[in-house]
N, C-alpha and C positions, 0 to 999 in steps of 0.2 A: 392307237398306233404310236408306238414310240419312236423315237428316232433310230437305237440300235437295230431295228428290223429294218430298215431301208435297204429292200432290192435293187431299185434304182429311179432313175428321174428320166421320164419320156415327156417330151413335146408333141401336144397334139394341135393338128391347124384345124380349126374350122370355119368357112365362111370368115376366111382372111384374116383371122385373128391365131394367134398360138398360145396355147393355154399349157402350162407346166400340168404334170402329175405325178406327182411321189409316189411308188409303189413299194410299199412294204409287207412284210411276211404278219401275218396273226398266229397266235399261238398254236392253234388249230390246223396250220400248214394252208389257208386259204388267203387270198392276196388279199390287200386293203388298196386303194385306190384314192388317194386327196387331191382331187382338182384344186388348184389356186384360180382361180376366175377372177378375183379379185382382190384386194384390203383384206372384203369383209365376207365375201363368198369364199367355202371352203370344204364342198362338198366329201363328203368319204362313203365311197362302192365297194361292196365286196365280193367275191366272187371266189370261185375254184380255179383259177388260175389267173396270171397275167394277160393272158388274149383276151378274155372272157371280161375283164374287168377292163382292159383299153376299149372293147366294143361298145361292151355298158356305157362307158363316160361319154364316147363320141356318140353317141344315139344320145344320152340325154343333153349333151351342151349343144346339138345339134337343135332339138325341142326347144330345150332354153331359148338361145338365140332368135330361133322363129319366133314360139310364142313374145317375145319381146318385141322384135319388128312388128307383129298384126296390134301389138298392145300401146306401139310407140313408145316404150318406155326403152330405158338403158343404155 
């Protein structure tokens, strides 16, 4: 993911938290997805378009977040 592809920059809330995500173009015409979660969390999703890749990140940071509350961690 380069910077020059940067589609744009969406805010996603989950379970009271807002997690940035960089949405940029791949070569391929298919979107990238980099959640910022954290420092050092810095996941990248890809998908066939921008909805598709907003749904993926909020299902998985949604996962994340639980599995961390049953784990106590985070």
């Amino acid at each position: 993911m380069e910077p020059t592809n940067l589609i744009e920059i969406r805010h996603l809330r989950v379970d009271g938290r807002t997690i940035p995500v960089e949405l940029s173009r791949n070569a391929g015409g298919s979107v990238a997805a980099r959640c910022l979660i954290g420092e050092t969390e810095m996941p990248i999703i890809d998908g066939p378009s921008t909805e598709a890749v907003m749904a993926a990140v909020e299902e998985a940071i949604e996962d994340l977040l639980f599995a961390r509350a049953l784990g106590g961690t985070g």
